[in-house]
C-alpha positions in Angstrom: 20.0 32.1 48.7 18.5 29.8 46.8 20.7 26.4 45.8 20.1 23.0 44.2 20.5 19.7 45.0 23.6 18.3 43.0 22.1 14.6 41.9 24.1 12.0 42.0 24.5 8.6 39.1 24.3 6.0 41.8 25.8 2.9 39.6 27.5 -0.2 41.6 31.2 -1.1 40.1 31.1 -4.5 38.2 33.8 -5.5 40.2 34.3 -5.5 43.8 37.6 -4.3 46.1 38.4 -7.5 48.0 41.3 -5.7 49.6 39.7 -2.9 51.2 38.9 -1.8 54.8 35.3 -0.9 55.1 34.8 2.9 55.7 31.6 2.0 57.7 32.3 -1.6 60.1 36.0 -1.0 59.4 36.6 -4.3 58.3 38.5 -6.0 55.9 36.1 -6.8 52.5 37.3 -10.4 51.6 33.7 -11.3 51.7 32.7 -8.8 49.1 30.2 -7.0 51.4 31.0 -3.7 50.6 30.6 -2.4 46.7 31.6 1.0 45.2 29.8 3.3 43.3 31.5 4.3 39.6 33.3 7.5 39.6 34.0 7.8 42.8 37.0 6.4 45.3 36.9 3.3 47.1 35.6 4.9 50.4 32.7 5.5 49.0 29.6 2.9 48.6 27.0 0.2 49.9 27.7 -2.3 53.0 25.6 -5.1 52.8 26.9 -6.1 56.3 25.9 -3.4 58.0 23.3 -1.1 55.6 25.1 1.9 55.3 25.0 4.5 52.4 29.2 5.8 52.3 29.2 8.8 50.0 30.9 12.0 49.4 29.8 15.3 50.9 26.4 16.5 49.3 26.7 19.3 47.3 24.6 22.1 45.4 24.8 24.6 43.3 23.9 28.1 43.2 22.5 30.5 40.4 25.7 31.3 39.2 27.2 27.7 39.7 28.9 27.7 42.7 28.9 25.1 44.6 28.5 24.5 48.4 28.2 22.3 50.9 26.3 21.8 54.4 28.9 21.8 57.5 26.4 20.0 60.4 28.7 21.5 62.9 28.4 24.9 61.8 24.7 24.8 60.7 26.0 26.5 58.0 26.1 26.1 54.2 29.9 26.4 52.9 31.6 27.4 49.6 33.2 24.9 48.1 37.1 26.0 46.2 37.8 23.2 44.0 41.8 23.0 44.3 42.2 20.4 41.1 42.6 17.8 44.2 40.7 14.6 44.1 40.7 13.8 47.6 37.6 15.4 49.0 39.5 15.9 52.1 41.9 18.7 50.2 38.8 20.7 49.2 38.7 24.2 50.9 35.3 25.3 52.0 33.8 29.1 53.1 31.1 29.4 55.5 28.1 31.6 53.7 24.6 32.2 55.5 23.1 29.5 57.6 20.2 28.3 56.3 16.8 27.5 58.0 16.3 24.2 59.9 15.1 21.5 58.1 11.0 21.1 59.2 10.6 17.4 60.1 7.9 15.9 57.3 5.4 13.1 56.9 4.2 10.9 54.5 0.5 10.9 53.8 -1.0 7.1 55.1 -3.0 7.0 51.6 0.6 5.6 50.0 0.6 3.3 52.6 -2.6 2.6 52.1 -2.0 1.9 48.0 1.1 -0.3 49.0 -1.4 -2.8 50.6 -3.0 -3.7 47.3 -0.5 -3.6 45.1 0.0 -6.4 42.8 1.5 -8.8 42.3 2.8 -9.0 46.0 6.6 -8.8 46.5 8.9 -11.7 46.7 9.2 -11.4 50.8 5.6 -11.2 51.4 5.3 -14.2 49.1 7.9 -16.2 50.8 6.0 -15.6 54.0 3.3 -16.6 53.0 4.4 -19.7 51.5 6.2 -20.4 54.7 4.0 -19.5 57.4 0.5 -19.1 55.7 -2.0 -16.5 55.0 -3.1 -16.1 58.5 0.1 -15.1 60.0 1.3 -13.4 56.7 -1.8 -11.5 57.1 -1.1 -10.3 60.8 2.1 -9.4 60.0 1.4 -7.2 57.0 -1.2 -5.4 59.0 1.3 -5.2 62.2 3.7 -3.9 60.7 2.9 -1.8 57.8 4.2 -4.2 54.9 3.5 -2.7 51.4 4.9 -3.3 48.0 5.7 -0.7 45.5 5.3 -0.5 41.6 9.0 -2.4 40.6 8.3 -5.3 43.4 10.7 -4.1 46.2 9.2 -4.9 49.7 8.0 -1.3 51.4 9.0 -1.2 55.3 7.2 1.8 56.5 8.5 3.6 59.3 5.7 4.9 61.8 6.4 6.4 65.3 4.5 6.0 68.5 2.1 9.0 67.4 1.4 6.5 64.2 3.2 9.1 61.9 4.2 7.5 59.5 7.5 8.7 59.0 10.0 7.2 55.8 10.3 3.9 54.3 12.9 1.6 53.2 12.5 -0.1 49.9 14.4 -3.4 49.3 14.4 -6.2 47.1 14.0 -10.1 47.4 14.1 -13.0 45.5 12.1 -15.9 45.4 13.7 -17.3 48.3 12.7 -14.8 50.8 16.9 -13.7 50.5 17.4 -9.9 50.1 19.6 -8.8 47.0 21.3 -5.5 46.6 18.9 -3.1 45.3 17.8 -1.1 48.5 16.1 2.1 47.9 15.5 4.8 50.2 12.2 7.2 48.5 12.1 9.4 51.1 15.3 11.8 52.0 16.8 12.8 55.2 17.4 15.7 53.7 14.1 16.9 52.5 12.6 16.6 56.1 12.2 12.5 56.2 13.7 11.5 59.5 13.5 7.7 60.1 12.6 6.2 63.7 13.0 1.9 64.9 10.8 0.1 62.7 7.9 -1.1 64.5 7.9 2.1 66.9 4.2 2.4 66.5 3.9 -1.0 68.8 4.8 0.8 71.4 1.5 2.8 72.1 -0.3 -1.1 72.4 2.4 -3.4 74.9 2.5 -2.8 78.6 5.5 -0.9 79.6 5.6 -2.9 82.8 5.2 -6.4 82.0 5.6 -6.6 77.9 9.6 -6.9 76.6 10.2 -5.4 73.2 13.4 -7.1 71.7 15.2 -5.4 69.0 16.9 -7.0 66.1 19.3 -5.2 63.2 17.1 -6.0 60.4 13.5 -5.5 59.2 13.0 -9.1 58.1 14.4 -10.5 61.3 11.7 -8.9 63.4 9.0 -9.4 61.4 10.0 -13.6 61.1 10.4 -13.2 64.7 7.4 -11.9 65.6 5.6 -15.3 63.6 8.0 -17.7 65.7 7.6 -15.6 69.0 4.4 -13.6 69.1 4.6 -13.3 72.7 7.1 -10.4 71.9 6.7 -6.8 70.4 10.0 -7.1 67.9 11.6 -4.0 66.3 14.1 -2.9 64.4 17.1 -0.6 64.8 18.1 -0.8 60.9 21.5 -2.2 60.1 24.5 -2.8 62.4 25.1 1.4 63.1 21.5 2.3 63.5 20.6 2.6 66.7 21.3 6.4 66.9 20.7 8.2 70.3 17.6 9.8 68.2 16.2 6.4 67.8 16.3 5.2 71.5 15.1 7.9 73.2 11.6 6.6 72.9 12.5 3.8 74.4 12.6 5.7 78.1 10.8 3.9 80.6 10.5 0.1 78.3 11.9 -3.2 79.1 14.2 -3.7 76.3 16.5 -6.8 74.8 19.1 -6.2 72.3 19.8 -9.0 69.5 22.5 -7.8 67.7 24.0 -10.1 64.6 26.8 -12.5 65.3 30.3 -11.0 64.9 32.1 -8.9 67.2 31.8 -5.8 66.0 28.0 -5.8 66.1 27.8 -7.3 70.0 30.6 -4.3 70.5 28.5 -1.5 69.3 25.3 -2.8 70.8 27.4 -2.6 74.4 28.6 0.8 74.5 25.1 1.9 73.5 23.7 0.1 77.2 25.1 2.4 79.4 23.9 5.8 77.3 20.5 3.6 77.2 20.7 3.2 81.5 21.2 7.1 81.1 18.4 7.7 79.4 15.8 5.9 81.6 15.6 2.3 79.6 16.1 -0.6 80.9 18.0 -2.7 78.0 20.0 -5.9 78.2 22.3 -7.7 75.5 21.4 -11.1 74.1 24.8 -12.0 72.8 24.2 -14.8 70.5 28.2 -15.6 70.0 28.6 -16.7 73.4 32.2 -15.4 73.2 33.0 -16.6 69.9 35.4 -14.4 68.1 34.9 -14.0 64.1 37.5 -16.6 63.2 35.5 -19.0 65.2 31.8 -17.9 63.8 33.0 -18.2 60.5 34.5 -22.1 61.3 30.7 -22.5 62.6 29.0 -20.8 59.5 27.1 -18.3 61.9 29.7 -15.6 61.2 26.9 -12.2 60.3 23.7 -14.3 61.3 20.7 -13.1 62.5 18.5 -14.5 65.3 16.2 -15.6 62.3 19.4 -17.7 61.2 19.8 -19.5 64.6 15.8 -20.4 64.9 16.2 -22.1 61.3 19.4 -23.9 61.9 17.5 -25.2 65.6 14.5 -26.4 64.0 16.5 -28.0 61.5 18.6 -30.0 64.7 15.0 -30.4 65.9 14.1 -32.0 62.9 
């Protein structure tokens, strides 16, 4: 059975739900964080907190236009009965024939290649290099993969310890090195494009017995990181929720430290994850840069959400 991929008008609301509980850090949105996209309900949208796509179910049509949906649990693709409900949740489904396994793909290094030279050079990669100089900005584009793509949005390339390179994540900066809104993702989970930790392909150079490879939440933060503290290999799990069992498992057999952003729910998550990590062979420890501060209080200190890229600036500004 042949279906097609309903597409979807992504457009952000021009005004935000201040009063809403975030489906994805389950917080409360007074800071505006979380967006939603037009047409749809409130559930459904971008966190800039955390990184996180919420949207409905996908769904596709068939030659006759019926639609259906895929059930993950099932493996299955399932009919969908529309019941004039607009809670997805009332929608009544049918289970038709599984369909095959999606084959894991990757993306030819030639793009990669092309989003070297493309110019002009995006606004982070400009920053950088403003900041740090063309030496270091230099090392750092060739470390870590660092392209830029026709409409300026800063490529970070996602290549696995076999140096496949395997999805990318578009996002836009301004002039200040500060990321905005418009995050892109080219290359779909579900047309075979599996992400992995950014900066996986460093582990085929360290020493798993003496080198430590600290992971942070965000691209940016490991790649500043890895200016201020080369000694390190610095990766990057990919938002507040993305250090997935799938992700880690590489990890077996590596000395790891965790950096997760400042706020509770971020130390929280990283913590649970620890003991699947011992499970699994790594050997992981928590750098919890709160030092027991709750929320309320990191918000009093304006270090509420900040990154270990954050607390290097604000101590060389002490320094200074």
């Amino acid at each position: 059975m042949k279906l097609d991929k309903i597409k979807l008008d992504l457009k952000f609301k021009p005004k935000r739900n201040y009063k809403l509980i975030t489906p994805c850090c389950n917080r409360s949105n007074r800071d505006g964080k979380y967006i939603n996209y037009m047409g749809m309900d409130d559930q459904y949208g971008y966190c800039h907190s955390c990184g996180k796509v919420s949207l409905p179910k996908q769904e596709y049509l068939d030659k006759n236009g019926e639609k259906y949906v895929w059930n993950e649990n099932l493996g299955t693709f399932e009919k969908v009965f529309d019941t004039g409900m607009v809670n997805q949740s009332k929608t009544e489904y049918k289970p038709v024939t599984p369909s095959k396994k999606i084959e894991l793909k990757y993306i030819n290094p030639s793009l990669v290649k092309e989003s070297f030279i493309q110019q002009p050079e995006n606004n982070l990669l400009a920053y950088i290099r403003k900041t740090y100089g063309d030496e270091k900005t230099e090392r750092v584009i060739n470390l870590y993969y660092l392209g830029t793509d026709a409409t300026g949005y800063t490529l970070f390339w996602s290549v696995d310890k076999d140096l496949m390179v395997r999805k990318a994540k578009a996002i836009k900066y301004d002039s200040s090195g500060k990321r905005t809104s418009k995050i892109r993702s080219p290359y779909l989970n579900e047309h075979g494009f599996k992400t992995c930790l950014f900066g996986e392909h460093l582990l085929k150079f360290g020493n798993s017995d003496k080198d430590i490879y600290v992971l942070v939440e965000s691209e940016k933060t490991a790649i500043i990181s890895s200016i201020i503290l080369p000694e390190y290999w610095w990766l990057a799990y990919g938002g507040i929720n993305g250090l997935t069992s799938d992700k880690m498992k590489v990890l077996k057999g590596f000395r790891v430290l965790i950096i997760p952003d400042m706020s509770e729910n971020a130390v929280s998550i990283i913590r649970k994850k620890l003991k699947v990590m011992e499970q699994l062979g790594i050997h992981a420890k928590i750098w919890d840069m709160t030092n027991g501060r709750t929320d309320k209080q990191l918000k009093q200190d304006l270090d509420y959400n900040n990154d270990l890229e954050d607390l290097l600036k604000k101590q060389s500004n002490y320094e200074n």
